[in-house]
C-alpha positions in Angstrom: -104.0 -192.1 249.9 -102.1 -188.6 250.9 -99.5 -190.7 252.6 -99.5 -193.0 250.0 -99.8 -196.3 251.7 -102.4 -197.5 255.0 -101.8 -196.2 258.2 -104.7 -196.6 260.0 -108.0 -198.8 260.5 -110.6 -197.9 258.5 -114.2 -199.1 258.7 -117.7 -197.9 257.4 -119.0 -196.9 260.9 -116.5 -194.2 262.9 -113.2 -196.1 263.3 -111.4 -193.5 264.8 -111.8 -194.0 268.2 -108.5 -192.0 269.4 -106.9 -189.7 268.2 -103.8 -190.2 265.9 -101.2 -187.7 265.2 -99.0 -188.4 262.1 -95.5 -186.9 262.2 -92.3 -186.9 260.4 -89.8 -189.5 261.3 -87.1 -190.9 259.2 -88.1 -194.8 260.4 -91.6 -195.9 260.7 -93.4 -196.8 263.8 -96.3 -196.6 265.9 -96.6 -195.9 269.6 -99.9 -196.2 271.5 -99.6 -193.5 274.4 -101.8 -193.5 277.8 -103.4 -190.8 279.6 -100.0 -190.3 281.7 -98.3 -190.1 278.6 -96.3 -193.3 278.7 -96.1 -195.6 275.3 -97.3 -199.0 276.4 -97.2 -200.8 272.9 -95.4 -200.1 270.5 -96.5 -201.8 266.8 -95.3 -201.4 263.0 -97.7 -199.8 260.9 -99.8 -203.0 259.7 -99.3 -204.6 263.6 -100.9 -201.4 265.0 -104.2 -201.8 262.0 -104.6 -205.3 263.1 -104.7 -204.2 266.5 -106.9 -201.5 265.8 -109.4 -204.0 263.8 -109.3 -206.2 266.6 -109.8 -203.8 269.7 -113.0 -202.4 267.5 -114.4 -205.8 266.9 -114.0 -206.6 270.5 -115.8 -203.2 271.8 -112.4 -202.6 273.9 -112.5 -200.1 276.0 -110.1 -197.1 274.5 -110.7 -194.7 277.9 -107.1 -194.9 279.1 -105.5 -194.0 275.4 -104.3 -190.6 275.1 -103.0 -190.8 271.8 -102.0 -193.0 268.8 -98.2 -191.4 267.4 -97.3 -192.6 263.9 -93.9 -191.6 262.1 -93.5 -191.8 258.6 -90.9 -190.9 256.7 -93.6 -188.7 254.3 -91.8 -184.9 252.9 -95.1 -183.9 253.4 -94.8 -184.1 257.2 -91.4 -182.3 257.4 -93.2 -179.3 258.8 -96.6 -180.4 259.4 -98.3 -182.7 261.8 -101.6 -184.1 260.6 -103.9 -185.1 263.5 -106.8 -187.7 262.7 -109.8 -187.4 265.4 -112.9 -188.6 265.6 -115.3 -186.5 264.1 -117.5 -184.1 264.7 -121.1 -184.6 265.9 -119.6 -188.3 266.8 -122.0 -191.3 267.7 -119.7 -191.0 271.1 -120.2 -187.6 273.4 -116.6 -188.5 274.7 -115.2 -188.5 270.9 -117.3 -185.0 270.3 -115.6 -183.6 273.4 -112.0 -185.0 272.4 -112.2 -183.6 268.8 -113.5 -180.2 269.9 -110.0 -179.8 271.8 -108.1 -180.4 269.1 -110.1 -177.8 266.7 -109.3 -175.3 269.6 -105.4 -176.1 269.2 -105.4 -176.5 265.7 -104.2 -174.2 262.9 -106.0 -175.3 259.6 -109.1 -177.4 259.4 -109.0 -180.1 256.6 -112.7 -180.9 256.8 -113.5 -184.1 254.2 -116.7 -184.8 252.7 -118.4 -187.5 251.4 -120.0 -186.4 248.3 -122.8 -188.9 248.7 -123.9 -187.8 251.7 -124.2 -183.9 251.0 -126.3 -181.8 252.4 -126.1 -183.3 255.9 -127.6 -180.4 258.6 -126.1 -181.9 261.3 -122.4 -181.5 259.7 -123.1 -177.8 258.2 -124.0 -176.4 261.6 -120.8 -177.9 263.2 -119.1 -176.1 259.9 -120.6 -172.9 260.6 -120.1 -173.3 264.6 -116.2 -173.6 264.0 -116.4 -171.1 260.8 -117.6 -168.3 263.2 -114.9 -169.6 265.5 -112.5 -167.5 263.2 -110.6 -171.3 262.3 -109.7 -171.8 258.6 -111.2 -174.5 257.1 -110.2 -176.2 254.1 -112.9 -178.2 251.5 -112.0 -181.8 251.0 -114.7 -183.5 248.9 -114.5 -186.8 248.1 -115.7 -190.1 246.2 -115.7 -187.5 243.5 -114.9 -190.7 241.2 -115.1 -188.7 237.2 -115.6 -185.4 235.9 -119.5 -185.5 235.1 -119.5 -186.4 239.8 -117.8 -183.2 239.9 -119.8 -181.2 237.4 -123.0 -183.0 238.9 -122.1 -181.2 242.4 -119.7 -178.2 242.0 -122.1 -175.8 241.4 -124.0 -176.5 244.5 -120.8 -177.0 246.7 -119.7 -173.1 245.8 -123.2 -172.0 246.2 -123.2 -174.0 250.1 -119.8 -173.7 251.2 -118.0 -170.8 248.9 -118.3 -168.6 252.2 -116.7 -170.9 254.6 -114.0 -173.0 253.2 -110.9 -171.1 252.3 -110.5 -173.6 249.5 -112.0 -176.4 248.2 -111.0 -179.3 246.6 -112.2 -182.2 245.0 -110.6 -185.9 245.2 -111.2 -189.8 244.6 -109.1 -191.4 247.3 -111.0 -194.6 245.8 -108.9 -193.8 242.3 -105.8 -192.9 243.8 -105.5 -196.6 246.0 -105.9 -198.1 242.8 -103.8 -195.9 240.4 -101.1 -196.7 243.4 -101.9 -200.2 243.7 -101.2 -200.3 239.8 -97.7 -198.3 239.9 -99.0 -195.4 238.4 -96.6 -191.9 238.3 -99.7 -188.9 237.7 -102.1 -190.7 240.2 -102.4 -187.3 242.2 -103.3 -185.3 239.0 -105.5 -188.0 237.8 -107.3 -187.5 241.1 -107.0 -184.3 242.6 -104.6 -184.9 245.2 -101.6 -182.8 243.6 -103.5 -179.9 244.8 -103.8 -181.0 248.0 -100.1 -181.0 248.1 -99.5 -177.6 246.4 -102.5 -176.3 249.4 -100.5 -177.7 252.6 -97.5 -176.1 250.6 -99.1 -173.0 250.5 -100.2 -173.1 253.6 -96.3 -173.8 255.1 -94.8 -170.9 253.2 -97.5 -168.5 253.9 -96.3 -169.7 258.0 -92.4 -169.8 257.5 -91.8 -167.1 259.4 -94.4 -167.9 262.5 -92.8 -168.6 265.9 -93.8 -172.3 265.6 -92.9 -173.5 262.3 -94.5 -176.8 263.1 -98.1 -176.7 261.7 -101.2 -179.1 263.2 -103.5 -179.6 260.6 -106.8 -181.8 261.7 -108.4 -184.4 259.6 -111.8 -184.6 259.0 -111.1 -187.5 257.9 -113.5 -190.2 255.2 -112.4 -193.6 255.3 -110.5 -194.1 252.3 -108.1 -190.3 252.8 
């Protein structure tokens, strides 16, 4: 929803298998990358999903992909690269391990959460473990589908994670596909995702004068983001 269109497979159960990093590129395309770094297929955006959906169904084997490379011509990606891994605490040791070397490269954390499923002590150790790390993290709830959701939870997301995130924010990527599907201007104030924007704004400015002006932010990622 970010991006505003689909870019990757989605799926109830963990569907990133491989990492994808999403950078700026004034034509669209994918490129499947192996472990010596070579592309070896290179797909449009839908080809690659359909790909994707049929490599999961088929329990291929994804050990010799490196990496999934997607441009998109998206402003937001001018100086940004988001990076989509599998996530932590992953029904895969080899995912765990892949994800943990991006956190170590990244610079901001985007961590989302599924409201339904709060509480989860498995997923707030692995936020304190990276938290002590010294790694900023940034709050991402969603399925946070109406005001009364957000009133419902607020209080006790401050009182959980008010220490740990940087920020947090509160989204309905559900909303937002449909607001898009239906040609709607406001659909990021409508749900939440203008201040997603204004944060990775933020976040670029408060970098402009680094030595790498290029900023990796990793995604946490639910299915519908």
């Amino acid at each position: 929803a970010l991006l505003e269109r689909e870019v990757a497979y989605t799926d109830i159960l963990e569907a990133t298998a491989v990492v994808s990093e999403i950078t700026y590129s004034d034509s669209e395309y994918v490129h499947i990358i192996d472990k010596s770094g070579n592309i070896i297929k290179e797909y449009t955006i839908e080809e690659s999903i359909e790909w994707m959906e049929d490599m999961v169904d088929e329990e291929s084997d994804f050990s010799e992909i490196e990496k999934i490379s997607i441009g998109l011509p998206s402003s937001i990606l001018k100086h940004a690269v988001l990076v989509d891994t599998p996530g932590l605490g992953s029904i895969t040791s080899k995912n765990h391990d892949i994800t943990n070397r991006y956190v170590a490269d990244t610079d901001y954390i985007l961590w989302v959460i599924n409201s339904h499923n709060l509480g989860s002590k498995a997923v707030n150790e692995i936020i304190d473990k990276i938290h002590l790390s010294g790694k900023p993290i940034i709050g991402i709830i969603n399925k946070v589908d109406s005001d009364e959701e957000k009133q419902e939870i607020q209080e006790y997301i401050e009182k959980e994670y008010g220490n740990i995130f940087e920020d947090i924010y509160y989204i309905s990527a559900k909303n937002a596909w449909k607001l898009q599907n239906n040609a709607e201007e406001n659909w990021k104030e409508k749900t939440g995702f203008d201040e997603i924007e204004e944060c990775i704004e933020d976040i670029k400015e408060d970098k402009e004068h680094s030595t790498n002006n290029t900023q990796y932010y990793q995604l946490q990622r639910d299915k519908e983001v």
